[in-house]
C-alpha positions as CSV (number, residue, x, y, z in Angstrom):
1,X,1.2,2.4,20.5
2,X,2.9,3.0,17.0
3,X,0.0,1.7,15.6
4,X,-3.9,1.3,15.8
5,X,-6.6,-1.1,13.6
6,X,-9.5,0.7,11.8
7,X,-12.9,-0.7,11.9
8,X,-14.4,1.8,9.3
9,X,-12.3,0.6,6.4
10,X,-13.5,-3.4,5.3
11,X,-15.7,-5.4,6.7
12,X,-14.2,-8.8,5.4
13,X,-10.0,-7.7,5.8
14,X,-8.3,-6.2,8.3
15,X,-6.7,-2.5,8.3
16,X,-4.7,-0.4,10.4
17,X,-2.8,2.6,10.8
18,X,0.8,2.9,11.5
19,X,3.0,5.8,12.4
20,X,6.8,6.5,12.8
21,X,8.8,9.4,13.5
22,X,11.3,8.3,10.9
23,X,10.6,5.8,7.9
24,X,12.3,3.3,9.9
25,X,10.3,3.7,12.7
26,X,7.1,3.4,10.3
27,X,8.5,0.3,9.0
28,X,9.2,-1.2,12.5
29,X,5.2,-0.3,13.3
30,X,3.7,-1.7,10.4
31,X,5.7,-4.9,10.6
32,X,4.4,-5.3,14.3
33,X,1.0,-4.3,13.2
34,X,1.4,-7.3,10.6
35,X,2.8,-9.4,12.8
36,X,0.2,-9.0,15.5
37,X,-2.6,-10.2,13.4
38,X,-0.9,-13.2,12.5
39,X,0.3,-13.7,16.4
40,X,-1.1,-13.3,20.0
41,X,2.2,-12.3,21.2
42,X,4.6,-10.9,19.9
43,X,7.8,-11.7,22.9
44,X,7.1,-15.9,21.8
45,X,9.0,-15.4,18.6
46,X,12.7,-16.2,19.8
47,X,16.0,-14.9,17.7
48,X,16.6,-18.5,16.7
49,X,17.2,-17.4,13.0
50,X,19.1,-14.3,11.3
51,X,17.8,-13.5,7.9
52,X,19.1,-10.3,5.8
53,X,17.1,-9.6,2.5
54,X,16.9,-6.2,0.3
55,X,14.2,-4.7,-1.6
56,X,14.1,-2.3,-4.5
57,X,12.0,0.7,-6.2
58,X,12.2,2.2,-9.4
59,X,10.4,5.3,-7.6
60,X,11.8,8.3,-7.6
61,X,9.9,10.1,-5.8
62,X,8.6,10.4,-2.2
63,X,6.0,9.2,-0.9
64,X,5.9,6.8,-3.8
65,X,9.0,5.3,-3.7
66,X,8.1,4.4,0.4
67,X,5.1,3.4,-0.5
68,X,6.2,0.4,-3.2
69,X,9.1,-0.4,-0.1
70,X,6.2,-0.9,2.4
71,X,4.0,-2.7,0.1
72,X,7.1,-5.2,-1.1
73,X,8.8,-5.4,2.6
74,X,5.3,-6.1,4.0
75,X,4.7,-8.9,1.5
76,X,8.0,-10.2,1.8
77,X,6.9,-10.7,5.6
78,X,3.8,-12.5,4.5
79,X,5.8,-14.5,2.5
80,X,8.2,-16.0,4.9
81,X,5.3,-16.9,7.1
82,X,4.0,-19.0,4.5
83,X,6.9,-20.1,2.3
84,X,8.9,-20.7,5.0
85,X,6.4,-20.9,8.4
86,X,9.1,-18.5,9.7
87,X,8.0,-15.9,12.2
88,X,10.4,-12.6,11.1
89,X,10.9,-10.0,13.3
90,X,13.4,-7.2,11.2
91,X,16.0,-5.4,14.2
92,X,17.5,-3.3,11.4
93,X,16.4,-1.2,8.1
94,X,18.4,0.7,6.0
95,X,17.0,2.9,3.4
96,X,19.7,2.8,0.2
97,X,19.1,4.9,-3.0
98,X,18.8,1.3,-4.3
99,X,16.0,0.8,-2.1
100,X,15.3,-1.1,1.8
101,X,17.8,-3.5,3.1
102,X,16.7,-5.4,6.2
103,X,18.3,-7.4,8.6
104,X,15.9,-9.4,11.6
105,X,15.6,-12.4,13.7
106,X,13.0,-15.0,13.6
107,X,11.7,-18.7,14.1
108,X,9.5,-21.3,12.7
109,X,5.9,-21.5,13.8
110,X,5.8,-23.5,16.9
111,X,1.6,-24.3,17.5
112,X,2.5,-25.1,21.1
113,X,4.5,-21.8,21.8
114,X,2.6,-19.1,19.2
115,X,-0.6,-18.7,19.6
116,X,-1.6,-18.5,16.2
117,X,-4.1,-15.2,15.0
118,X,-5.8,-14.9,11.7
119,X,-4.1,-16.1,8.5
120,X,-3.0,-12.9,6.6
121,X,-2.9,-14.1,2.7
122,X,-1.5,-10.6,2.0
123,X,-1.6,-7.0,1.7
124,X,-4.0,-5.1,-0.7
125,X,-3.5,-1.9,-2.7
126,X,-7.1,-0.9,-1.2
127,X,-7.0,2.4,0.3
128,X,-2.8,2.1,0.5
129,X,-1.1,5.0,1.1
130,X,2.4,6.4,3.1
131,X,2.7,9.7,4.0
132,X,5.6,12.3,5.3
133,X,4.0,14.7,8.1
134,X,5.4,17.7,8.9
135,X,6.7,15.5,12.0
136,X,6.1,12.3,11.6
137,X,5.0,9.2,9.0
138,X,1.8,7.4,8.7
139,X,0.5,4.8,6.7
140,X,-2.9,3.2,6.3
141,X,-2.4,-0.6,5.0
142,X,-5.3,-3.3,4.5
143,X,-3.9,-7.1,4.6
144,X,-6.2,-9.7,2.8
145,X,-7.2,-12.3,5.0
């Protein structure tokens, strides 16, 4: 599994781990990580609708610069859910000097198809952090719920 939840962190939020072999793949895990809280199951949301969006940093340097693309791309997830009751599922990131550009599939919330999970208002800057292992990517996030 590409990533775990931590008990020892908070007591009132939820936090969890994710990992990657490449910042993509980190990415991919922590939006599944994200998603999971909000959703039983993942496989309900259908590629109904295609979305593309971009985010950018004014970090220069790693791991900063992945962590304020995590934190905004993470958010920007949260966001749809709410703004829009759209269920996004991203099939493609691209890393640009600019910053993340992602493409995905979603759907609206359907109550009688998604089995809805705990309301995630957002992701904190509690305990944050990305990191580049000497094989790998991790990241320890704590969504506000």
């Amino acid at each position: 599994m590409p990533f775990r939840y931590l008990d020892d962190i908070t007591h009132a939020d939820v936090a969890f781990e994710a990992t990657g072999a490449s910042q993509e793949d980190l990415f991919l895990s922590a939006s599944d990580a994200l998603l999971r809280v909000m959703i039983e199951e993942l496989d309900t949301i259908r590629p109904i609708q295609t979305r593309e969006f971009s985010i950018s940093s004014d970090e220069a340097s790693e791991p900063a610069r992945s962590e304020d693309l995590l934190y905004e791309y993470l958010q920007k997830l949260v966001y749809l859910k709410d703004a829009e009751a759209l269920l996004f599922r991203p099939s493609t990131l691209r890393f640009t000097p600019a910053g993340l550009h992602v493409q995905g599939i979603g759907e609206s919330i359907d109550r009688a198809r998604h089995e809805l999970g705990t309301d995630v208002k957002g992701v904190t800057l509690h305990r944050f952090k990305v990191e580049r292992l000497e094989k790998a990517w991790r990241a320890t996030v704590v969504l506000d719920i």
